[in-house]
Structure formats: C-alpha cells, structure tokens
N, C-alpha and C positions, 0 to 999 in steps of 0.2 A: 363599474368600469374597470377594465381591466387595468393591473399596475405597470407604468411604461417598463419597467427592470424587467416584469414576468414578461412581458410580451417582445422584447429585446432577445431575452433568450429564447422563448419557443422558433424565435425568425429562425433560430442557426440550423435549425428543422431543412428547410430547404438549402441549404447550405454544407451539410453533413456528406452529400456524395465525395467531393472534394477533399472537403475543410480548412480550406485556403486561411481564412481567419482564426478557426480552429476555438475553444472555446476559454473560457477561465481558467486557472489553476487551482485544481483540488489540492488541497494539505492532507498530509497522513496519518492513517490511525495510529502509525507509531508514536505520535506526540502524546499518546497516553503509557506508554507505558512507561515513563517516568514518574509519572502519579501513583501506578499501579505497582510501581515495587515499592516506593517512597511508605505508599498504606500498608502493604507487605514485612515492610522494615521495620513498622512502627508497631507492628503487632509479633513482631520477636524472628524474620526469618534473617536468616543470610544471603546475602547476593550473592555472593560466592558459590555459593553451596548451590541455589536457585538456577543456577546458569551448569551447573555439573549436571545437576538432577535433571534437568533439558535435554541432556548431550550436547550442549553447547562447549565446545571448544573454543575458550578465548584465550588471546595471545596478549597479554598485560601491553605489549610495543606497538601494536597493531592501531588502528584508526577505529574507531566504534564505527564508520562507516561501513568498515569493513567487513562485516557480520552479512551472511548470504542470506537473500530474501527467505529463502526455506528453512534456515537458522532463527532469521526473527521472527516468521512467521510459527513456527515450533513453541520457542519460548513464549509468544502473546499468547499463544491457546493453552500453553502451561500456567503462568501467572494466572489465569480467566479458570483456571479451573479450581485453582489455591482461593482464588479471591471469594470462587462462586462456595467451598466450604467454609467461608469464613462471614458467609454472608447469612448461614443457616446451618440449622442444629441437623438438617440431615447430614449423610454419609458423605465424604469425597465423590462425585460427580466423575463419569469417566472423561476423560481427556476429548475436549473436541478437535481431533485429527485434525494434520492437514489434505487425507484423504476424503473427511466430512466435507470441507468447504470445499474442494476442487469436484466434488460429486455433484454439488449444488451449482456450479458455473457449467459444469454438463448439461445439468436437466434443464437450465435456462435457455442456452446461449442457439436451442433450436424455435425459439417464440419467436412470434411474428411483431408483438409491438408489448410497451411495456405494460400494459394492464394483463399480456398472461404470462411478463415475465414474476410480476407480483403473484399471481392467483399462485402458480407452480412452486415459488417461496413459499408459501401459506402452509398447500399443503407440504411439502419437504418438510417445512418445521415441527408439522403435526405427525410424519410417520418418524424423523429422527429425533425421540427424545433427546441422547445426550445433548442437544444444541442449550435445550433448559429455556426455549424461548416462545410465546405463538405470537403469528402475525395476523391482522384483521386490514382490510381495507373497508372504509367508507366513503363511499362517493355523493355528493351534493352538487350542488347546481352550476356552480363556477370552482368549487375548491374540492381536491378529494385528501383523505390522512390514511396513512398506515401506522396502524397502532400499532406498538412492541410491548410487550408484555414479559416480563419472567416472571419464571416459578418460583419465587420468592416473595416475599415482603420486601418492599421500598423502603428500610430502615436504616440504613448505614450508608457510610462510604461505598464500601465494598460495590454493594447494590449500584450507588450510582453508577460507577466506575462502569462497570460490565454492562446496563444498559447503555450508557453515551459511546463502551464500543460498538456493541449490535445497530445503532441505528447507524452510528459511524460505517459499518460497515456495508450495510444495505445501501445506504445512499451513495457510494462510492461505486458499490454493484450496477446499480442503477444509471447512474450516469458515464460509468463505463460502456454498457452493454449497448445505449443508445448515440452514445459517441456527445452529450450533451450534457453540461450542469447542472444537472435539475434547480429550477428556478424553486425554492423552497421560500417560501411565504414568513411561517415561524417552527418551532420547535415546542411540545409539552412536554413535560415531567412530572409523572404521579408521586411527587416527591418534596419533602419543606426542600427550601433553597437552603444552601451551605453554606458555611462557614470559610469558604474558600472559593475562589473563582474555578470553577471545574474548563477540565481541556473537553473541547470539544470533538477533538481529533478531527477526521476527514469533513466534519460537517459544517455547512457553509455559516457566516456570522449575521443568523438574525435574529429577531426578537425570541427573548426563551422566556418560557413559563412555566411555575412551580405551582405545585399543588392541584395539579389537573385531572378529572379523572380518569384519562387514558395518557399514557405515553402514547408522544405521536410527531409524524414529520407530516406537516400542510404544504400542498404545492398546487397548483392548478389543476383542476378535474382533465383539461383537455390534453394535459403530459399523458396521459395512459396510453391515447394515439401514436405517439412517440416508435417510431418504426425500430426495431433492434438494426444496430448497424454494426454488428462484429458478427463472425462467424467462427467456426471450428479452428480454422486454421491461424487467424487472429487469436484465438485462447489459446491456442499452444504455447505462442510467444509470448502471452503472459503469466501464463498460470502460475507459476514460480512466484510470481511477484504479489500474486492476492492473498492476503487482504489488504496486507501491511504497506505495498510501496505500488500499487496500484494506479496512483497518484506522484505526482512529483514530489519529493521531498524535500525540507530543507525552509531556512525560514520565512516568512512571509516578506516578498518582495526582494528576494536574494534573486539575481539572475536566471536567465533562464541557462544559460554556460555552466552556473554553477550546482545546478540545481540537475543538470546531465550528467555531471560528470560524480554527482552523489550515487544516479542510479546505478555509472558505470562501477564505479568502486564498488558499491553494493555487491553487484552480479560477477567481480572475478571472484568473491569468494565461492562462487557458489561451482561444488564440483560435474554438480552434472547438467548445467546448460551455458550459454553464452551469449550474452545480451548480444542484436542484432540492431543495425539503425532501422529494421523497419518494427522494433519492437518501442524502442524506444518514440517513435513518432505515434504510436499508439499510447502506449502514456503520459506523453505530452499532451494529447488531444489536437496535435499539428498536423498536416500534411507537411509531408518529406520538402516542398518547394519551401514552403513558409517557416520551419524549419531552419532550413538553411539561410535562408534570407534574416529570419532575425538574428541568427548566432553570426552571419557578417557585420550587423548591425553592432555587437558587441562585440567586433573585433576578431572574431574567431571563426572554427567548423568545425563539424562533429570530428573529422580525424586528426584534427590538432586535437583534441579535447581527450578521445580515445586513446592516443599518442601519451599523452601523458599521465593519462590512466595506468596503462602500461605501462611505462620505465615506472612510475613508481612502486607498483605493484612488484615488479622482474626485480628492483634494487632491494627492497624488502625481502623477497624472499630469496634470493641470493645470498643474500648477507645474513639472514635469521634463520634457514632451513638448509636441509640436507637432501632436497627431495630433487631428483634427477632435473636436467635442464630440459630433456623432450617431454616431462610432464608440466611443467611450467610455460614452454612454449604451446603444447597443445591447449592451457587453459586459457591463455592470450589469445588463444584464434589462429596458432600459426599451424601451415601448415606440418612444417617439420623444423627440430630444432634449428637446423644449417638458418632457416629464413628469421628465427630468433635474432641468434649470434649478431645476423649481420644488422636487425634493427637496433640492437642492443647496445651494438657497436656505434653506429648512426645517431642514436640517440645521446648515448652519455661521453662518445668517446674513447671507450674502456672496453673490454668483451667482458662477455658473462662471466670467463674467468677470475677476471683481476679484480669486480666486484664480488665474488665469493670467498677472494682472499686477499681483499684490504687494498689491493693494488689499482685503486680507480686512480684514474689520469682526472675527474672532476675533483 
C-alpha cells in the first residue's frame, strides 16, 4: 500500500497548473559547501586563495549573502573539482562549467514528463565526461531508483562530499522541472557511514543507508509520469540560479519573508540579470496569488521586501564603491538614475549623495 506522505504529494500533480498551495521547501545545495572547504582546509588549502583562484571577488564588508548565484555557482564546481583530485591519484579533472550544467537544463527542459527527463540525464552523463558521473534508472513494480555512480572509489570524505552533491543536485533538477517535491522514499550510499553527520544539502530528510551496492535516490515508480511543468522561458528566469539557489535558501523553518529576501540579496550581486517576482515564485514553488497571500500573512509583500533589498544594497555601495550612480540604479531595476535618487531619497531620507559622503540625515 502506498505511503500516505508519497501519495499526498504525487495529489499536487493535479494541482501544478495553478499551484495555489504550491509545494514544500527544498533546502540548498549550498549548505554543503561549508563542509567542502572545511575538508579542503584540512588538507592544507587557503580560503582566501580558493575564492581568488574562482575569480571570485569578495568584499571582507559585504554579507556572504551577497555573493551572485553565478559566483557561487562558479566556486561549487571549483571546490567539486579540487575535492574530485583529492579524491584520486588521477590528474585534476577539468572544471565542470557553469556552461556544462546550464546545457543539461537545455537538453531537459524540452521532455514531456519525468522518466525522459532522467533517460536524457543518463545519457548527458555518458557523452560529457568531465561531469565524472553515470546515471542508471531502475524501475520496479511500485518504487523506481536512480543510481549515481562516480568514477571513483567510495573511500574518503572527499568522495562523499561530491556524491551527496550530484544527487543533491539531480533531485533539486527533478523537482524543479516538474514544479513538485519529489516524494523520495529513502536515500543509499555505497559507502561505511562517517564519522560525522554528512549535510545533505538540497535532498529531502529520510531514511539513509550505508554500505549499499548502488548509490541511489528511491521515490515511487509512478513519479516518472510526472508531466514537466516549466518551459524555455521559465529557465531563463532561472538558470542563473542552478544548481546552487534553485531552491530557497536559508535555514530550516526561517520565514518565507526571509528566506526571499536571501534570494533578493543573492541576485543584486549578480551583474548580468535581475531577479523578477515572476522568477522568484518559481523558486518558491508558489503561485504569484499564494505568494502574496502568505507574505500578508507575515506581515509584509514582496515590494516591501524588494524595497529593502534595495536601500540596503544602494547604502553599501554608495558608501564602499566608486562605481557611478546610473550603474547602480540600472542593477536595482531602475529605469534611469533620476528614478534612483528619488527612491533613495524616499527611502532613507538622504539622496545618494550625502550617503556617498557621510552626510545621511539617518
């Protein structure tokens, strides 16, 4: 018999044209990469040094929020390639792009339901080696698994590490693409269990098992059906943000207010796009009505929320940079400086001026 949990969420199947109710909150695979420089550090690198080697530009004043989806998404497939030669006696591994994974949300995002957005995975994995990964599906009578596999030995940290992101990440693919949680059953790992409670990252909390012969994510045979409910024009708005913030971030059971306004700060670093609210109700997994409705619920709305994103964003970098004011208003969304100035004004009391040189009336 089926588990009431899995059949709760395959309901929201009928449900998805809307998604008034909209479904659970996925967590981020960024929650690992604190593990993954932490093993990093411990084996002699520098974080400092790590984040230059990135091209990562970080501002020591700055919010770690602050760091643009395309930034973090950079440095995880950096760390994931440092980790993946520490994992094995072969050579440094070439860099998995963020041109690799945005090519893989391509080849998907034209399937018709999820069993050929997996098959199209499968093969991707097999003509791109540098991923360092292959996928298998097996399907049974009520439950099907996709197994992940690297080209490695399961012997270390490292190893874990970079499998718990690859499923991390597929699962996150997965349930984006279908606009649904995938109701995941349990989790295997062809691996002893460790000395440490390993971060799961984006994947949901159920039963895990070591020493399995396949690495593998179990969910119901009848998810393959699972109609795709995003299309080209939905990836545009997100693609910036996969693998890493895909998902909502921020900690478990933190607001949904606060957990928007992570994505927002996320996305003004980022130079070449600018989160929209119809992007952000896609990785919420909300419809725009429901949406709005809970964030009254909590007091607020998205352009209070945005609003504050903003000035503090314009105060920062007023105060820390040199960098013209019509390029700072064009990264806030505004049309032209003039319509800056005057939110700027509105907002703090002050013009962008007298914040660039100490003179705030706040």
């Amino acid at each position: 018999m089926e588990n009431p949990q899995i059949k709760e969420a395959l309901s929201l199947r009928s449900e998805r044209p809307s998604m008034d109710d909209g479904s659970t909150t996925m967590y981020s695979t960024a929650r690992l990469i604190p593990f993954m420089l932490r093993e990093l550090e411990n084996r002699g690198y520098d974080r400092s040094t790590l984040l230059e080697q990135a091209g990562i530009k970080w501002d020591n004043q700055a919010s770690p929020n602050m760091v643009s989806p395309s930034e973090c998404s950079r440095f995880f497939n950096y760390i994931c390639s440092l980790l993946s030669s520490e994992a094995t006696t072969l050579p440094l591994q070439a860099i998995v792009t963020k041109d690799v994974t945005d090519m893989l949300l391509h080849c998907v995002i034209t399937c018709d339901n999820l069993a050929c957005v997996i098959e199209r995975s499968i093969v991707y994995c097999e003509l791109v080696k540098a991923i360092g990964l292959s996928l298998q599906l097996v399907q049974g009578s009520e439950f099907a698994e996709l197994r992940i596999e690297l080209d490695r030995p399961m012997k270390d940290t490292p190893s874990l590490l970079l499998l718990l992101a690859s499923m991390s990440i597929f699962y996150q693919l997965f349930s984006w693409i279908t606009a649904v949680d995938l109701p995941v059953s349990e989790l295997g790992l062809c691996c002893d269990k460790p000395t440490f409670s390993p971060p799961l990252g984006g994947l949901p909390d159920v039963p895990l098992f070591y020493q399995q012969r396949h690495s593998r994510i179990v969910f119901p045979v009848s998810c393959l059906t699972l109609p795709v409910a995003r299309n080209s024009e939905q990836l545009k708005q997100v693609i910036d943000h996969f693998p890493l913030d895909l998902s909502v971030v921020g900690p478990k059971g933190s607001s949904l207010s606060s957990q928007i306004e992570t994505l927002i700060q996320a996305s003004l670093r980022n130079q070449k796009s600018h989160i929209t609210f119809e992007t952000v109700t896609q990785l919420v997994n909300l419809s725009p009505a429901t949406l709005r409705r809970r964030l009254r619920g909590e007091g607020t709305s998205y352009s209070d929320i945005l609003n504050r994103c903003r000035m503090s964003y314009a105060s920062h970098a007023l105060r820390t940079t040199s960098r013209p004011m019509k390029c700072i208003a064009l990264q806030l969304g505004f049309s032209d400086d003039r319509a800056f100035r005057r939110a700027v004004k509105r907002w703090s009391g002050s013009t962008p001026t007298e914040l660039r040189t100490g003179q705030s009336n706040s």
